[in-house]
Biopython code that builds the backbone (N, CA, C, O; Angstrom):
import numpy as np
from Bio.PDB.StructureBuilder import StructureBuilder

atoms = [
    (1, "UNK", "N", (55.631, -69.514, 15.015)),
    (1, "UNK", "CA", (55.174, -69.161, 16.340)),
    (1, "UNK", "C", (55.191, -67.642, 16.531)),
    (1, "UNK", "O", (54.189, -67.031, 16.903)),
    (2, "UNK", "N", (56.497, -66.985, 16.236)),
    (2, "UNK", "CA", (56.073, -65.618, 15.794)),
    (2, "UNK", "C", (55.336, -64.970, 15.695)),
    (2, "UNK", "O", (54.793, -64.146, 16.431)),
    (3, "UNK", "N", (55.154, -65.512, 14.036)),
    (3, "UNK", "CA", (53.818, -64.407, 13.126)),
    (3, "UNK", "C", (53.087, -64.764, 13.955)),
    (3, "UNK", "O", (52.403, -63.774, 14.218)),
    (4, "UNK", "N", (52.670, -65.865, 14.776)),
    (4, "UNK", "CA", (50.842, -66.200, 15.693)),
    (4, "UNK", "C", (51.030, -65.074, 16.483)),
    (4, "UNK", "O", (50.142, -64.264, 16.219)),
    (5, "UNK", "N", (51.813, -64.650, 17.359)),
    (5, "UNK", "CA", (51.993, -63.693, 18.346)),
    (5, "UNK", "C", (51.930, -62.293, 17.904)),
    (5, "UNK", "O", (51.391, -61.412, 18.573)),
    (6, "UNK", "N", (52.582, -62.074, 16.579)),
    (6, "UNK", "CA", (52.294, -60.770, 16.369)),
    (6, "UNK", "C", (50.551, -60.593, 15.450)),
    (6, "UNK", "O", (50.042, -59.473, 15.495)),
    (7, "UNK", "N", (49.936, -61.503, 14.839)),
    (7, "UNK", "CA", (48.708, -61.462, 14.397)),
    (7, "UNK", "C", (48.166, -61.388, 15.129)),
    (7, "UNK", "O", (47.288, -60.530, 15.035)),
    (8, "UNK", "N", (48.223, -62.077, 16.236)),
    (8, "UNK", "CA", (46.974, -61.658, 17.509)),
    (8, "UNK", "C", (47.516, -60.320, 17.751)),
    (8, "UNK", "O", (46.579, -59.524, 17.816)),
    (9, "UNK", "N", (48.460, -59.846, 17.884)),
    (9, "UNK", "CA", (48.527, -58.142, 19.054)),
    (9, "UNK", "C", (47.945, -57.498, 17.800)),
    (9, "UNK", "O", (47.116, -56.594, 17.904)),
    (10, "UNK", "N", (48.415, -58.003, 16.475)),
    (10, "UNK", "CA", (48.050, -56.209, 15.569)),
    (10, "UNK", "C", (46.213, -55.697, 16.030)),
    (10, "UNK", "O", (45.945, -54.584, 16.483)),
    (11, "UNK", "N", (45.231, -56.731, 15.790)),
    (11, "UNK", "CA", (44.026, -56.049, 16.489)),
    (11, "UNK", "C", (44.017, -55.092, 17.889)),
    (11, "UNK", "O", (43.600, -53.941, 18.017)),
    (12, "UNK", "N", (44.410, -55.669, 18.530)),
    (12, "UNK", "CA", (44.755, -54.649, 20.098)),
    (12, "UNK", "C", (45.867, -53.252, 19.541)),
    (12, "UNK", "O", (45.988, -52.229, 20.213)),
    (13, "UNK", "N", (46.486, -53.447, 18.411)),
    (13, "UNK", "CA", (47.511, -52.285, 18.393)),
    (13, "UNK", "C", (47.117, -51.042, 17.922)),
    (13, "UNK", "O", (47.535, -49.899, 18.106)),
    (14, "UNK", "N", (45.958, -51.668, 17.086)),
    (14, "UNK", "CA", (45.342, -50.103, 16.542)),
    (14, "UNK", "C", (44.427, -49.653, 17.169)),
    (14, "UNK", "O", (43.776, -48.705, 16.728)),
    (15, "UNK", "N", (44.125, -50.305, 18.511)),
    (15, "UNK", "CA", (42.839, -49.668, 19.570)),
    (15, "UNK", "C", (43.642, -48.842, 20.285)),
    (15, "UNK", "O", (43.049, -47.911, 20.831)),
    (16, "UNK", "N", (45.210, -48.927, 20.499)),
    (16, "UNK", "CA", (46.034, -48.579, 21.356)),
    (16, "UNK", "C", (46.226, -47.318, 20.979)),
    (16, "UNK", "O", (46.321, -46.410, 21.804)),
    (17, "UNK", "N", (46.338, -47.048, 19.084)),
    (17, "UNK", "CA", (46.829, -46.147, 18.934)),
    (17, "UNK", "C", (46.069, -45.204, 18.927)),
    (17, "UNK", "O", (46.317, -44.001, 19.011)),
    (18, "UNK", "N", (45.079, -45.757, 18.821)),
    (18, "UNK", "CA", (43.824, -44.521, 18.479)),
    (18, "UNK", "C", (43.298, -44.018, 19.870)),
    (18, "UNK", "O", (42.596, -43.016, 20.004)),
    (19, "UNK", "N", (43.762, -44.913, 20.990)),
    (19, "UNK", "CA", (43.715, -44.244, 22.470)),
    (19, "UNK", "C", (44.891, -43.202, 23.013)),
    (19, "UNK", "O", (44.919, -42.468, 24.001)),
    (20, "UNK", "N", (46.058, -43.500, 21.719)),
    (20, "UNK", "CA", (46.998, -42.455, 22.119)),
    (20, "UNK", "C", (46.685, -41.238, 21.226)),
    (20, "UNK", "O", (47.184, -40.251, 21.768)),
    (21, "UNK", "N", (46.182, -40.968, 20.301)),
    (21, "UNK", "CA", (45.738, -40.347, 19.592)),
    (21, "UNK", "C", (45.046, -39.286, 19.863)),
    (21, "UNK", "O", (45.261, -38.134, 19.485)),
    (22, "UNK", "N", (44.173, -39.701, 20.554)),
    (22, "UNK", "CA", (42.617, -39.418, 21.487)),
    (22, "UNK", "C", (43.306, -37.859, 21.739)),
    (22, "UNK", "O", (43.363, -36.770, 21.168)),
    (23, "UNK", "N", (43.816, -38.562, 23.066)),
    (23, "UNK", "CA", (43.934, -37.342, 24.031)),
    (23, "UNK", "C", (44.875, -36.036, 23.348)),
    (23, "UNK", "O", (44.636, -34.854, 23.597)),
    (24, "UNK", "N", (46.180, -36.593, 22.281)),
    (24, "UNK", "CA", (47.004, -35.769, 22.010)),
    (24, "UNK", "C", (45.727, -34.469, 20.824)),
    (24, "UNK", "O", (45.795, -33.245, 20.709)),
    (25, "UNK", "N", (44.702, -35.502, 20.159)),
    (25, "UNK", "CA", (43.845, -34.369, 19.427)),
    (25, "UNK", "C", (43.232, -33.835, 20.521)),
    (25, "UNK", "O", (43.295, -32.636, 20.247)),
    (26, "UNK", "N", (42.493, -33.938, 21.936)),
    (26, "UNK", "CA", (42.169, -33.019, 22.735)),
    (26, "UNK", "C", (42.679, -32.257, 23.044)),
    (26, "UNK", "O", (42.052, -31.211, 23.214)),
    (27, "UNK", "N", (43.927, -32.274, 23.280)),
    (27, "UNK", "CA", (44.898, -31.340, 23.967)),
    (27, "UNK", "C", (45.059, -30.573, 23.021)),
    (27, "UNK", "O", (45.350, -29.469, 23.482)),
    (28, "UNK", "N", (45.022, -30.555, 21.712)),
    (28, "UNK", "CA", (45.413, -29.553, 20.701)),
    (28, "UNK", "C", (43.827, -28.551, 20.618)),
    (28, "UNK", "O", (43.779, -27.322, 20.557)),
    (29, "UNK", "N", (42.949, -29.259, 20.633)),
    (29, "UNK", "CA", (41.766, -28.518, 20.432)),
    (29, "UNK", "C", (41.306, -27.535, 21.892)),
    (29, "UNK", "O", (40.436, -26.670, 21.993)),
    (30, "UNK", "N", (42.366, -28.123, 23.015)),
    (30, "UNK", "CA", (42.011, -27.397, 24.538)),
    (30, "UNK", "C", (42.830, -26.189, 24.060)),
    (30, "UNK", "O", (42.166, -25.191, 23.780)),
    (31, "UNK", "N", (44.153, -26.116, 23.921)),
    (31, "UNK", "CA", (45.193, -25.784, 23.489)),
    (31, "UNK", "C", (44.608, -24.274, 22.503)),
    (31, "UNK", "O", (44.390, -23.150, 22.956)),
    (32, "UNK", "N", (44.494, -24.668, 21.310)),
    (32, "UNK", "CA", (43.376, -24.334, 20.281)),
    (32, "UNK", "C", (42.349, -22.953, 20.869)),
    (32, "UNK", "O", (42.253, -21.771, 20.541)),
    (33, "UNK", "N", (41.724, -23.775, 21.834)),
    (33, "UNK", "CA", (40.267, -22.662, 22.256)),
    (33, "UNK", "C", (40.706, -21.718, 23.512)),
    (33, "UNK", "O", (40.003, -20.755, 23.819)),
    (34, "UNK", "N", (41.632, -21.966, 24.067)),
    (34, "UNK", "CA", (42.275, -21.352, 24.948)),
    (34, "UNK", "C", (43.775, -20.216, 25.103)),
    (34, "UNK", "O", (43.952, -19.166, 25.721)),
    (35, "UNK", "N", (44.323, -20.739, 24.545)),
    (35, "UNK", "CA", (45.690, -20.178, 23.674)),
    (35, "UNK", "C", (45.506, -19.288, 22.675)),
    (35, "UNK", "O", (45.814, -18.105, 22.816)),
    (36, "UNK", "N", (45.066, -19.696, 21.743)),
    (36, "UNK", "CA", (45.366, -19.327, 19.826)),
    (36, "UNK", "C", (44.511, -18.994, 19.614)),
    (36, "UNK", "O", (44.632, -18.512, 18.488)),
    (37, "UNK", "N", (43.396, -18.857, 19.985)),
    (37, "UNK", "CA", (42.366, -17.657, 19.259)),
    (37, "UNK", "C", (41.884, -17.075, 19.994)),
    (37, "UNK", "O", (40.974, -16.397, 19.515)),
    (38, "UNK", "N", (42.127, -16.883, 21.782)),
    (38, "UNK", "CA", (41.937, -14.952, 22.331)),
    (38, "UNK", "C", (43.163, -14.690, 21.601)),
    (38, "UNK", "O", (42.609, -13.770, 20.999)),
    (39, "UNK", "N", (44.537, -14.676, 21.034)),
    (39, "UNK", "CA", (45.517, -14.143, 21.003)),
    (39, "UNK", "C", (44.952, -13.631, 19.638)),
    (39, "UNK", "O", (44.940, -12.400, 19.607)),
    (40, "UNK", "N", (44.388, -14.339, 18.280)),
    (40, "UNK", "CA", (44.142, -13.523, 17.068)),
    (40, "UNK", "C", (43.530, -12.848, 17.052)),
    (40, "UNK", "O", (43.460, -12.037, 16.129)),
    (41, "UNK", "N", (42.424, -12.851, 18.554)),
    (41, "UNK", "CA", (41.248, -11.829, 18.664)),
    (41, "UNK", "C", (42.123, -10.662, 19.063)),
    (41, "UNK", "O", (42.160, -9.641, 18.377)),
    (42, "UNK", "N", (42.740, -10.794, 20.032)),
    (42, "UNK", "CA", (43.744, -9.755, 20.638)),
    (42, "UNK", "C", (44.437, -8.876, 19.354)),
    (42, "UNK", "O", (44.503, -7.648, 19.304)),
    (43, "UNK", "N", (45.014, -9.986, 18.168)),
    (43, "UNK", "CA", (45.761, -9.157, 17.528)),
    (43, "UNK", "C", (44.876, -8.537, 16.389)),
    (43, "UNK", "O", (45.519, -7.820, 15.622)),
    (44, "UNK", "N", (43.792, -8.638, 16.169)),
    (44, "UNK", "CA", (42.912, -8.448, 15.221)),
    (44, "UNK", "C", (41.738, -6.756, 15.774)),
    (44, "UNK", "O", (41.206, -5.887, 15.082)),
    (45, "UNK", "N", (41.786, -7.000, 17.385)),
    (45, "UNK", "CA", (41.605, -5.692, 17.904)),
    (45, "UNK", "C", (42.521, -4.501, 18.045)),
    (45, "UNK", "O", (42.209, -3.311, 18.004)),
    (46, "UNK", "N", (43.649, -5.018, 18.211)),
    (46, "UNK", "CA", (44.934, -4.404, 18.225)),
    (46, "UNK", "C", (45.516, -3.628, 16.846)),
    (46, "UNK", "O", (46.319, -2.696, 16.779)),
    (47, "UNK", "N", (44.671, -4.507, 15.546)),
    (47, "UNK", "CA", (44.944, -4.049, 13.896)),
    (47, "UNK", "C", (44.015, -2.938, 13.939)),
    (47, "UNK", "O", (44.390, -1.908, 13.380)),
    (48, "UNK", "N", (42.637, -2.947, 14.610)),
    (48, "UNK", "CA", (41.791, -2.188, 13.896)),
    (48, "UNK", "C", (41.903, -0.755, 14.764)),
    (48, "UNK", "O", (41.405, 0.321, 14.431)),
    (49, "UNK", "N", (42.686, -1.034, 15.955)),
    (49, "UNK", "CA", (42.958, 0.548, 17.221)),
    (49, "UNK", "C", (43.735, 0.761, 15.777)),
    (49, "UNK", "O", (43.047, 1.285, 14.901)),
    (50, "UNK", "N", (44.975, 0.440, 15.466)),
    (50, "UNK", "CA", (45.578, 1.073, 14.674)),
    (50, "UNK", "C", (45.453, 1.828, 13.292)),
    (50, "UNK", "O", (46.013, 2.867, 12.943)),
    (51, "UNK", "N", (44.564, 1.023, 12.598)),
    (51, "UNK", "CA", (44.152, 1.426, 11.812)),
    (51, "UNK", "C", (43.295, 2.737, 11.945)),
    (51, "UNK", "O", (43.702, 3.750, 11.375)),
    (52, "UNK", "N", (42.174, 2.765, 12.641)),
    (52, "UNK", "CA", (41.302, 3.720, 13.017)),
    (52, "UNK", "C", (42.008, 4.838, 13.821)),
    (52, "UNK", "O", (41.292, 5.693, 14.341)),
    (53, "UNK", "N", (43.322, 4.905, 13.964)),
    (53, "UNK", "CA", (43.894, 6.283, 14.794)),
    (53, "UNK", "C", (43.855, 7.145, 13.397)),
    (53, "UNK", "O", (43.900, 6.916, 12.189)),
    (54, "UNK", "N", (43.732, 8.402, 14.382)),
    (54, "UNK", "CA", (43.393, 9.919, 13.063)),
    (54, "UNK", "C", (43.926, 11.085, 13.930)),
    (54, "UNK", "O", (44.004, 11.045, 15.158)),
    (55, "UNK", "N", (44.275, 12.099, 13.165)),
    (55, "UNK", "CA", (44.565, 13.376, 13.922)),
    (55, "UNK", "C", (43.942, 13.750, 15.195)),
    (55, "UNK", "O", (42.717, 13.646, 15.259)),
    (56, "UNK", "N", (44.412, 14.052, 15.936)),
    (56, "UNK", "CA", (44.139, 14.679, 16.896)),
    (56, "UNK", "C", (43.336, 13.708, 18.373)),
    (56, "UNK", "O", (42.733, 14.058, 19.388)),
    (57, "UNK", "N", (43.715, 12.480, 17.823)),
    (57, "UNK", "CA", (43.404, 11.195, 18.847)),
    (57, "UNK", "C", (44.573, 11.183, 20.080)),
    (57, "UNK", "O", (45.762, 11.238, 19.768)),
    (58, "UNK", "N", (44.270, 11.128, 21.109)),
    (58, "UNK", "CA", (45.279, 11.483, 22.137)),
    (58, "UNK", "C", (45.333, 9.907, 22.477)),
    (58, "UNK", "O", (44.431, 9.200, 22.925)),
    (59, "UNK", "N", (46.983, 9.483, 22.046)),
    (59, "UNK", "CA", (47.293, 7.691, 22.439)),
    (59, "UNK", "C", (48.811, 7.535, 23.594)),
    (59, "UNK", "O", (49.707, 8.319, 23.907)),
    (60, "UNK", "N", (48.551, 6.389, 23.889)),
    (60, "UNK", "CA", (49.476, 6.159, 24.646)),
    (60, "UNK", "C", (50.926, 4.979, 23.956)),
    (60, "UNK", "O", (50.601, 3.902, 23.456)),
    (61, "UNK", "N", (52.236, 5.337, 24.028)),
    (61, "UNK", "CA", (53.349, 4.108, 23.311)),
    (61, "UNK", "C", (53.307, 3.249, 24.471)),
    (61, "UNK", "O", (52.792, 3.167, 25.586)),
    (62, "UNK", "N", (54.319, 2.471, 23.454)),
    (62, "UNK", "CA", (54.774, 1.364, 24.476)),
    (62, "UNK", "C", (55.255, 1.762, 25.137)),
    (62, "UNK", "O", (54.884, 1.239, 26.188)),
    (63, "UNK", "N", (56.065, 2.558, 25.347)),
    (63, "UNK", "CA", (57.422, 3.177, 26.304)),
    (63, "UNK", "C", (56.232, 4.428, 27.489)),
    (63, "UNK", "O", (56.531, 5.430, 28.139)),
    (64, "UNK", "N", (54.791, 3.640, 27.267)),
    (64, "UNK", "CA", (54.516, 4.911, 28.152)),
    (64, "UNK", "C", (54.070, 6.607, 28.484)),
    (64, "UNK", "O", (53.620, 7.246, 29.435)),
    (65, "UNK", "N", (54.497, 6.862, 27.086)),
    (65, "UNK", "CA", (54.112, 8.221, 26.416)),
    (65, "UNK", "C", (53.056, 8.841, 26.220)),
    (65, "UNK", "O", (52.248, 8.269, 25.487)),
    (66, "UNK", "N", (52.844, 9.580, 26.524)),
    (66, "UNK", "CA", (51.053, 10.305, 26.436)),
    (66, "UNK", "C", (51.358, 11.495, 25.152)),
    (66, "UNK", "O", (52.028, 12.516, 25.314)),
    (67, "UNK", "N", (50.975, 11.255, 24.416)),
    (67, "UNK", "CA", (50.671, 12.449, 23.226)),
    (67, "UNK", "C", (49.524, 12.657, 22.321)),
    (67, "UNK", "O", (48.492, 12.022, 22.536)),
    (68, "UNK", "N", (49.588, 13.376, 21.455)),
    (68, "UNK", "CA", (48.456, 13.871, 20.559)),
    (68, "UNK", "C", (48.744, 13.509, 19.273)),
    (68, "UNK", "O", (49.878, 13.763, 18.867)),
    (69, "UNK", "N", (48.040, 13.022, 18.614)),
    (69, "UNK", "CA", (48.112, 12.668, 17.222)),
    (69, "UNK", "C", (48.635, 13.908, 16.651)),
    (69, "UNK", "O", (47.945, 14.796, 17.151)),
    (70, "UNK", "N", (49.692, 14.552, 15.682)),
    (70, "UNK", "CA", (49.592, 15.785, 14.869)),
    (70, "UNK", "C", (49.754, 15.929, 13.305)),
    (70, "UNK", "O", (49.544, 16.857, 12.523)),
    (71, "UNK", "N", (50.471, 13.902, 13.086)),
    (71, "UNK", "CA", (50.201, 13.708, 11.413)),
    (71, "UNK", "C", (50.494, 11.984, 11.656)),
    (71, "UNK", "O", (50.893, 11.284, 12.587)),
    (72, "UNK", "N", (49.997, 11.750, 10.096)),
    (72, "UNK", "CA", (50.152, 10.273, 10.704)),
    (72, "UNK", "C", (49.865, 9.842, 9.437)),
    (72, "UNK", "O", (49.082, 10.275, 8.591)),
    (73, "UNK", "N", (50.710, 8.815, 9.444)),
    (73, "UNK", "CA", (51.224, 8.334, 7.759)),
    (73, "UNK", "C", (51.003, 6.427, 7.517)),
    (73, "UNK", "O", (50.529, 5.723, 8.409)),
    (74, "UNK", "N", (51.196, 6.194, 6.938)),
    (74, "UNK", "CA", (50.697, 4.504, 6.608)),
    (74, "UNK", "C", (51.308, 3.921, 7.883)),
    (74, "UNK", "O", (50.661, 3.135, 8.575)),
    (75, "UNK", "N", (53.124, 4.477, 8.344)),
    (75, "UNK", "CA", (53.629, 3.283, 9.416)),
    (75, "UNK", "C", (54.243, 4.481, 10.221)),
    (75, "UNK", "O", (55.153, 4.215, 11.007)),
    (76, "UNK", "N", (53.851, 5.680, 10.099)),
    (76, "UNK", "CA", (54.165, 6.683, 10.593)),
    (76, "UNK", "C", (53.594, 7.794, 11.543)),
    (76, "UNK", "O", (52.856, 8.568, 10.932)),
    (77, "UNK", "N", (53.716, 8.029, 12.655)),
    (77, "UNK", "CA", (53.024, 8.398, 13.387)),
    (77, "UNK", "C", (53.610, 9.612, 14.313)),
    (77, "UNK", "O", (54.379, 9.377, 15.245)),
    (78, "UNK", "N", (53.213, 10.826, 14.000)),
    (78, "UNK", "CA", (54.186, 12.474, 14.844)),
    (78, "UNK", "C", (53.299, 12.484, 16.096)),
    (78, "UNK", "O", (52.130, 12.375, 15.726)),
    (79, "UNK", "N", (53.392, 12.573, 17.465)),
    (79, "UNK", "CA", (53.041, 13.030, 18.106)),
    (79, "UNK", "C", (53.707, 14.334, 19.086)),
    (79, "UNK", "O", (54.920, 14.532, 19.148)),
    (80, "UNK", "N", (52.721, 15.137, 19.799)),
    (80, "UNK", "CA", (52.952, 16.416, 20.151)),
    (80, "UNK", "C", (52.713, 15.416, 21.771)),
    (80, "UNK", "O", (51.657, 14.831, 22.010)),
    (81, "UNK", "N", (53.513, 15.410, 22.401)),
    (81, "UNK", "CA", (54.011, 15.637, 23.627)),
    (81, "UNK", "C", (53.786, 17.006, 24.658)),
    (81, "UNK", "O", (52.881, 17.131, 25.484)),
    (82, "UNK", "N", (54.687, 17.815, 24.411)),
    (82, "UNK", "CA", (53.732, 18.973, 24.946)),
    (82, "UNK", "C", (53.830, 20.092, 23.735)),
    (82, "UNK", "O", (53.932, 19.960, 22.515)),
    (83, "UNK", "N", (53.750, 21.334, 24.655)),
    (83, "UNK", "CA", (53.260, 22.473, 23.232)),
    (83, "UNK", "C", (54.647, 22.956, 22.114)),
    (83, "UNK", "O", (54.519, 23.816, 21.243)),
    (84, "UNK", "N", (55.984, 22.161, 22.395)),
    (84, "UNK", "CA", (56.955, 22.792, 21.787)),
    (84, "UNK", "C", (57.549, 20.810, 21.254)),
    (84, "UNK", "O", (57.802, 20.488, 20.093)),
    (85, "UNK", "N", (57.608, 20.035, 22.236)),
    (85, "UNK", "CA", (58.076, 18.378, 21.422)),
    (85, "UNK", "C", (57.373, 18.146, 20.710)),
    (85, "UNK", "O", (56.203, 18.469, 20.911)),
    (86, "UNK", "N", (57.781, 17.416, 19.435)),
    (86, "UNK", "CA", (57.045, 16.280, 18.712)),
    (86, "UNK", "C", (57.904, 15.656, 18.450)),
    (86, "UNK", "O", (59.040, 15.980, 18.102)),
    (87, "UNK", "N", (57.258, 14.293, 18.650)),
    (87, "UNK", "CA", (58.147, 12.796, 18.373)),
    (87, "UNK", "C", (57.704, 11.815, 17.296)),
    (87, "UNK", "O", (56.494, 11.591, 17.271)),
    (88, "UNK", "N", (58.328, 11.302, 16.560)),
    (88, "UNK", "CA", (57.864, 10.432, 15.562)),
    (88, "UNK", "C", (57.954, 8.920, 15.800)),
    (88, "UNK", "O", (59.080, 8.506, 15.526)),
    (89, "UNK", "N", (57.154, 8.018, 16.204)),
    (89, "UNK", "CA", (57.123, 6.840, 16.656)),
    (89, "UNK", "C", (56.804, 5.825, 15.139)),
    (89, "UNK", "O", (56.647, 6.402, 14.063)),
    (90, "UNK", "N", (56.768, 4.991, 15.194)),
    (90, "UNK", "CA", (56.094, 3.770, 14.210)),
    (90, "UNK", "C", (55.166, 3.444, 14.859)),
    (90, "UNK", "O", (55.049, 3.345, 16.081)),
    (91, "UNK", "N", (54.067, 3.159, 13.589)),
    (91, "UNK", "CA", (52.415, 3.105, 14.167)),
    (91, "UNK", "C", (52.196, 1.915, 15.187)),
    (91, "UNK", "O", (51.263, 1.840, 15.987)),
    (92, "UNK", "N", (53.605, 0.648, 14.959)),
    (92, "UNK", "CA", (53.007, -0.122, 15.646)),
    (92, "UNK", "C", (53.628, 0.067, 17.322)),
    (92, "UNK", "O", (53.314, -0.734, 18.202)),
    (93, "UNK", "N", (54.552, 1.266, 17.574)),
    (93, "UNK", "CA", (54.661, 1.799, 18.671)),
    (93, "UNK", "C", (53.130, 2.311, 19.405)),
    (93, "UNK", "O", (52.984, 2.665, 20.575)),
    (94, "UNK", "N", (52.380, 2.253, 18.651)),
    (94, "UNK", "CA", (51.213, 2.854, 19.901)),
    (94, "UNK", "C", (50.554, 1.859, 20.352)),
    (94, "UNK", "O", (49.846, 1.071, 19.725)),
    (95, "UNK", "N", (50.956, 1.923, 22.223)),
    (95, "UNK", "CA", (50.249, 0.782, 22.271)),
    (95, "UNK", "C", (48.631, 0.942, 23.349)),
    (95, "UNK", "O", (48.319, 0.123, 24.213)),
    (96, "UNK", "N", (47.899, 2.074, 23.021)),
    (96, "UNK", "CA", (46.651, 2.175, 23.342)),
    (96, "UNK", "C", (46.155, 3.707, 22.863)),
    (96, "UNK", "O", (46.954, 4.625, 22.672)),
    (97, "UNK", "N", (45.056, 3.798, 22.742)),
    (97, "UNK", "CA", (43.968, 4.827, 22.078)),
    (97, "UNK", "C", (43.364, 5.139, 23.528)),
    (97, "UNK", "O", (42.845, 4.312, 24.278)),
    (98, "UNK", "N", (43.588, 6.865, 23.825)),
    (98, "UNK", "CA", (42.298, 7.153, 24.941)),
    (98, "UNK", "C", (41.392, 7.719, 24.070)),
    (98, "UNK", "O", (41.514, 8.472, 23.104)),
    (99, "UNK", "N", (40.240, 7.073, 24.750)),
    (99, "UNK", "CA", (38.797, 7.280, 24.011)),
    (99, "UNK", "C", (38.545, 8.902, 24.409)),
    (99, "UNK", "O", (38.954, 9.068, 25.558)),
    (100, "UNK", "N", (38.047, 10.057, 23.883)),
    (100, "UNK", "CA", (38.032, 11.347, 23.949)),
    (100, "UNK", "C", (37.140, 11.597, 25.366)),
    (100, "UNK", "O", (37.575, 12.543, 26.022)),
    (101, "UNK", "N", (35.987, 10.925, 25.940)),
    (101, "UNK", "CA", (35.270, 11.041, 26.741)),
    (101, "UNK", "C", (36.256, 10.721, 27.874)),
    (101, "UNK", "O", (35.986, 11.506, 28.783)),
    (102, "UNK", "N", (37.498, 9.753, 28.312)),
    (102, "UNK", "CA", (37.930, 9.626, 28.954)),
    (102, "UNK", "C", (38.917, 10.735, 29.114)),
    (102, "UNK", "O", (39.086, 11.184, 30.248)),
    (103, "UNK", "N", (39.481, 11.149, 28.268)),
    (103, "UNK", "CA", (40.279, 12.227, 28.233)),
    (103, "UNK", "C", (39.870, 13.893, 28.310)),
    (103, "UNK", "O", (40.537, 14.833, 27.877)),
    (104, "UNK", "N", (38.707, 13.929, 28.926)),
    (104, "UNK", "CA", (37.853, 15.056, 29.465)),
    (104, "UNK", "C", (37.456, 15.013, 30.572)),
    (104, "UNK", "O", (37.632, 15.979, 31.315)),
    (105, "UNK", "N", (36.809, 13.883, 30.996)),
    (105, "UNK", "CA", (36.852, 13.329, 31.969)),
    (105, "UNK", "C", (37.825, 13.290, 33.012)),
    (105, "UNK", "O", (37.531, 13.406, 34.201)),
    (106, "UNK", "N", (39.440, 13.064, 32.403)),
    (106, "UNK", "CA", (40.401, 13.462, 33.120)),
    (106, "UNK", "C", (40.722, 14.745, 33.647)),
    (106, "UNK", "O", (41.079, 14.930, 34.810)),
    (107, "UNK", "N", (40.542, 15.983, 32.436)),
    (107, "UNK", "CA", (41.035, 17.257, 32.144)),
    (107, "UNK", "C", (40.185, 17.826, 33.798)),
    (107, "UNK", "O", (40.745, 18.433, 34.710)),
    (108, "UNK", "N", (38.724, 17.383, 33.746)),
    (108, "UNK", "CA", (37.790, 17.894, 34.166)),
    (108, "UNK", "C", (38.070, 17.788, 35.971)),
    (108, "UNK", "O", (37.830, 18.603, 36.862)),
    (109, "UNK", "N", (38.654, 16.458, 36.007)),
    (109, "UNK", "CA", (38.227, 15.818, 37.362)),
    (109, "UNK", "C", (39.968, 16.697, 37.700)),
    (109, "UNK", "O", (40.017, 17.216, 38.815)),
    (110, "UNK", "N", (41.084, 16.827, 36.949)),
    (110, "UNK", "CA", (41.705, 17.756, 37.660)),
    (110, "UNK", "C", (41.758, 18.857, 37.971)),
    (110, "UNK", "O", (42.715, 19.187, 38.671)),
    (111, "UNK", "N", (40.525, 20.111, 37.490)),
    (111, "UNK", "CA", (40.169, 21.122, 37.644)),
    (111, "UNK", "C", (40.247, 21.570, 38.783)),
    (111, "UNK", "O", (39.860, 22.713, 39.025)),
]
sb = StructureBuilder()
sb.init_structure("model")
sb.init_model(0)
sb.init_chain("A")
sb.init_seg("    ")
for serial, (resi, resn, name, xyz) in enumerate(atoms, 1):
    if name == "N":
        sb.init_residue(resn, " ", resi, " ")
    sb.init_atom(name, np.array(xyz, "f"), 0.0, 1.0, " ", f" {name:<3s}", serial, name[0])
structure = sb.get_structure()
């Protein structure tokens, strides 16, 4: 009497599972397109600011800092602060590039 009871459910059990299934693969693929890949885009824009910094690029640290590129090494990075500091940060301390047009733009509009 058993086995009759469980032979009839096993057909219904694998419709069940594949309805629980369902949603947990949606949620990974919502998850997926929303979450986890702006963030590699993020970190993949974030590789190439770094990479592409060069002398005399005026960037901003994490901590806030406004300086001037004055040497800059594989993970190494001197900036000139004003005309007598320089500070040596790690490259992945910089956390933005001002574009040169903006930074004239500034100079200009405080004239």
């Amino acid at each position: 009497m058993f086995h009759f009871a469980t032979a009839a459910a096993a057909p219904g059990g694998a419709g069940g599972l594949f309805q629980m299934i369902w949603p947990l693969a949606l949620m990974f693929v919502i998850f997926y397109f929303l979450l986890i890949r702006p963030n590699q885009k993020k970190q993949k824009q974030r590789q190439s600011m770094l990479q592409a910094l060069k002398k005399g690029d005026k960037v901003i640290t994490i901590g806030g800092l406004h300086g001037t590129i004055v040497e800059i090494t594989d993970d190494v990075v001197v900036l000139r602060v004003n005309d007598v500091t320089k500070l040596t940060f790690d490259r992945s301390a910089i956390s933005n590039a001002i574009a040169k047009d903006t930074a004239t733009e500034e100079v200009v509009s405080k004239s």
